[in-house]
N, C-alpha and C positions, 0 to 999 in steps of 0.2 A: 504493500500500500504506500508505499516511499513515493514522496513527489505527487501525491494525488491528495484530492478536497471532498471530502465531506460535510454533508450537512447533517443534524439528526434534532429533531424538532423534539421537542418534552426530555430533554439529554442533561437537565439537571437532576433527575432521579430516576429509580427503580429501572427498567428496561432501557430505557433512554440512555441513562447514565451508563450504563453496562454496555451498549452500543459504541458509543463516544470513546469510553475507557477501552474498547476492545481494537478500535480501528485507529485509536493515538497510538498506541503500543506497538503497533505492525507498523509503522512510521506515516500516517495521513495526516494530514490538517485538518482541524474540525472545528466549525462553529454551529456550537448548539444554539435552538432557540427556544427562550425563556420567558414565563410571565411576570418572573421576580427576579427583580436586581440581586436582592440577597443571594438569594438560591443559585443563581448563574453564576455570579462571582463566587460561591465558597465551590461548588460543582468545578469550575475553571482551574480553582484553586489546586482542586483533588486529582483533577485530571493532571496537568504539568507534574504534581510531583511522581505521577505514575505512567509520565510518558513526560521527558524535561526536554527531548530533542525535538518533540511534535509541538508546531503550531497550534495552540489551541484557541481560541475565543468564544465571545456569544454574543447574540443579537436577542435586545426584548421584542416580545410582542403578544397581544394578547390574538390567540388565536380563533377568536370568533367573532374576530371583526374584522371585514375584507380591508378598511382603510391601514387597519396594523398590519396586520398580512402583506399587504403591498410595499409601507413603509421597509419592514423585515426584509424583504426582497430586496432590494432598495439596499442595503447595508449591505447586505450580503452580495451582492453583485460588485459592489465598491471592491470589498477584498478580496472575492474569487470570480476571475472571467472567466474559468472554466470549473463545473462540476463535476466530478469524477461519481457521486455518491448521491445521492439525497433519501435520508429515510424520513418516512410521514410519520412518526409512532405518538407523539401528544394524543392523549384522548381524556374522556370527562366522563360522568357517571350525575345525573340529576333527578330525585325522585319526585322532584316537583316541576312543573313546568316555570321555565325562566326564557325569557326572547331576549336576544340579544340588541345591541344599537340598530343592527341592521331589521330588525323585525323578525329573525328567525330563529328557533326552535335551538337549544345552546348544544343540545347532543347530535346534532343534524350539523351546526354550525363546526362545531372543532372537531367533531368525529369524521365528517366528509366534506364537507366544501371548504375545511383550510388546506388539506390534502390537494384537494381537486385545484386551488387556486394559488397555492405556494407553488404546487409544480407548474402551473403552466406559467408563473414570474420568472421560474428559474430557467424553463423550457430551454432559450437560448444557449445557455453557458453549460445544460446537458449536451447538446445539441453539439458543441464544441468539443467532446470528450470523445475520443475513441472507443470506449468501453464504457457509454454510462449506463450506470444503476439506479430503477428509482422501487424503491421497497417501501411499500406500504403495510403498516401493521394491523390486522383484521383481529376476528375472532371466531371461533365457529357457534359464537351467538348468532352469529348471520343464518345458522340454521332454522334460528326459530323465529327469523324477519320476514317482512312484509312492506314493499312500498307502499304508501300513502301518498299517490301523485295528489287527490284530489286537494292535500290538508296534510303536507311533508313534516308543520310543526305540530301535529295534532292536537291544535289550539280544543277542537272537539271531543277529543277523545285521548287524553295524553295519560300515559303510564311511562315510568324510567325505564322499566324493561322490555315496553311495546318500541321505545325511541333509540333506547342504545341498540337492539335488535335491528333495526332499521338504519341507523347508522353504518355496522358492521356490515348490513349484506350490499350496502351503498359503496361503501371500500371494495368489496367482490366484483362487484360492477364496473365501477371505475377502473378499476385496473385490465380487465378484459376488456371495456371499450377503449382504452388509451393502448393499448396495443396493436389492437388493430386500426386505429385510426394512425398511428406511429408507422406502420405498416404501409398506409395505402401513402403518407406523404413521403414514404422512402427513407425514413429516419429509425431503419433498424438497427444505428448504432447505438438506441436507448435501448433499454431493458425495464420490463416493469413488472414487478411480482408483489402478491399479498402474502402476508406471513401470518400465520395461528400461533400466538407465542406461547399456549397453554394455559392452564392455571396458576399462575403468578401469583407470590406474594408481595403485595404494591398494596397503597392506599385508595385506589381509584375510588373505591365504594364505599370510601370514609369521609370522605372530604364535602360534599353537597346534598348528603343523604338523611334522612329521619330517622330517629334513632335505632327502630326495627330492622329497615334496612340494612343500618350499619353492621349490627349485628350477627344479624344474616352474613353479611359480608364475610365479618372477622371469623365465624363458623367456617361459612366457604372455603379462605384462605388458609386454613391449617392443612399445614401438609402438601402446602404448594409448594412450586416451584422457586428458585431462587431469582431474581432480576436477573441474573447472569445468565441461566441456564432458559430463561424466557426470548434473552437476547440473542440468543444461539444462533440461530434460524437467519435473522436478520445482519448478522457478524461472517457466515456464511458467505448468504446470497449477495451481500456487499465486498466481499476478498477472494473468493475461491474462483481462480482460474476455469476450474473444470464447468462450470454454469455459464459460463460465455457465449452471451448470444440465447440464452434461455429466457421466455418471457411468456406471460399472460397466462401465470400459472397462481396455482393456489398450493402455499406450503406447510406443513410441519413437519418437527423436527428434522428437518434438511434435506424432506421428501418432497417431491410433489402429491397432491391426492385431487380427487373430487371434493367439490364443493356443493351447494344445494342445487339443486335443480333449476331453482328458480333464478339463479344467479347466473343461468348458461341463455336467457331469451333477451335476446339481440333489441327485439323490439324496448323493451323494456328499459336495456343498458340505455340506448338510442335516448330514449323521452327522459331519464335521467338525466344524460351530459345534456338534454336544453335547458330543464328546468336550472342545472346548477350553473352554466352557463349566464340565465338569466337572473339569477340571485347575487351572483357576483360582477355583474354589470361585465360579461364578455360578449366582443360581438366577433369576435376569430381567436380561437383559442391557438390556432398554428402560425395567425400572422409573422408573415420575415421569415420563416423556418424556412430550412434547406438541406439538402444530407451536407455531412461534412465533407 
């Protein structure tokens, strides 16, 4: 990973951080993005002293708002004109409905359309890489998802489990529509895979949840995985020679597999990338692109 740039979004803890800390080590430059100064700067901190010849820094932003998102972009283009890397792993857990500035649904917002719109700002400087990689972190919650074209933030009908579920199979989605639309623009020197990190133990479902939930949560997580071993997959599909040129796959543990059923109908991916398209004020998601 010597001489190559990474990005890795939510890289001040749990998976994130374990991402960042795996791809410093191997020699990459890395700038994670963060929603807190704190936590970026002690995260930066911990990174250098466990990688002191790798580049490391970070970019804030709050990731469910397209104006930060683009900002972020914005900085990060400043110090890297070429991407080697970009993982989308940031995500969120809400048991009660919250809208963001922009009007949308806060587990629909950072779980898929910062994804969806952090890559297409970085598009260019993937675009510029011989070998780029864009890893997106999913879940096989996507199993038990269901779009909601009519009512995506289901202002109507909102559960944190019906919306994170929805989020995750939106990650599925997106990565097998961006492959093949990667595809027909002739930009198969990007790569883009979804990753299942497992049962993880992380905070996710502690941090915006009702106290039941939480607990639930902390039930769940016993006996998880380690952040480390959740980043596995994702540390993988970003270094290993042997996956080159593999894409629009759905992973775990540093396999490919099937995914849901529902996640393989074209139509569907198709009316996704407009709506999210139109949530984030795109009107060419490939505009300028070119193969290298």
């Amino acid at each position: 990973m010597k001489g190559k740039n990474c990005v890795v979004t939510g890289g001040n803890a749990g998976i994130g951080y374990e991402t960042a800390r795996a791809l410093a080590e191997a020699g990459a430059s890395v700038i994670i993005v963060s929603r807190n100064l704190e936590k970026a700067q002690t995260a930066v901190d911990s990174l250098k002293a466990h990688a002191p010849d790798s580049k490391i820094g970070y970019v804030l932003a709050d990731l469910s708002s397209t104006k930060s998102i683009r900002g972020a972009a914005d900085e990060i283009l400043r110090d890297f004109g070429t991407i080697d890397v970009l993982v989308n792993n940031a995500g969120t857990w809400f048991s009660k409905l919250e809208l963001t500035e922009d009007g949308i649904e806060r587990q629909f917002a950072v779980n898929h359309l910062a994804y969806f719109l952090l890559t297409r700002e970085l598009l260019g400087a993937l675009a510029k890489a011989r070998d780029a990689r864009i890893i997106c972190v999913g879940s096989d919650s996507h199993f038990h998802g269901k779009l909601h074209f009519e009512d995506v933030s289901l202002k109507n009908n909102y559960h944190g489990l019906r919306a994170y579920a929805q989020s995750k199979l939106a990650n599925v989605m997106f990565v097998y529509e961006l492959d093949r639309r990667l595809k027909e623009k002739g930009l198969e020197n990007i790569s883009v895979n979804c990753v299942q990190p497992g049962r993880v133990n992380t905070d996710i479902g502690l941090k915006h949840t009702i106290s039941f939930h939480a607990l639930a949560w902390k039930i769940r997580r016993l006996g998880g995985l380690s952040p480390a071993a959740g980043a596995a997959t994702s540390v993988y599909l970003a270094s290993e020679e042997g996956v080159k040129g593999q894409s629009g796959k759905y992973w775990d543990k540093c396999c490919p597999k099937p995914s849901s059923p529902g996640s393989y109908q074209k139509e569907d991916a198709a009316r996704l990338w407009d709506i999210s398209e139109s949530l984030c004020g795109i009107q060419d998601y490939f505009e300028g692109l070119t193969r290298v």
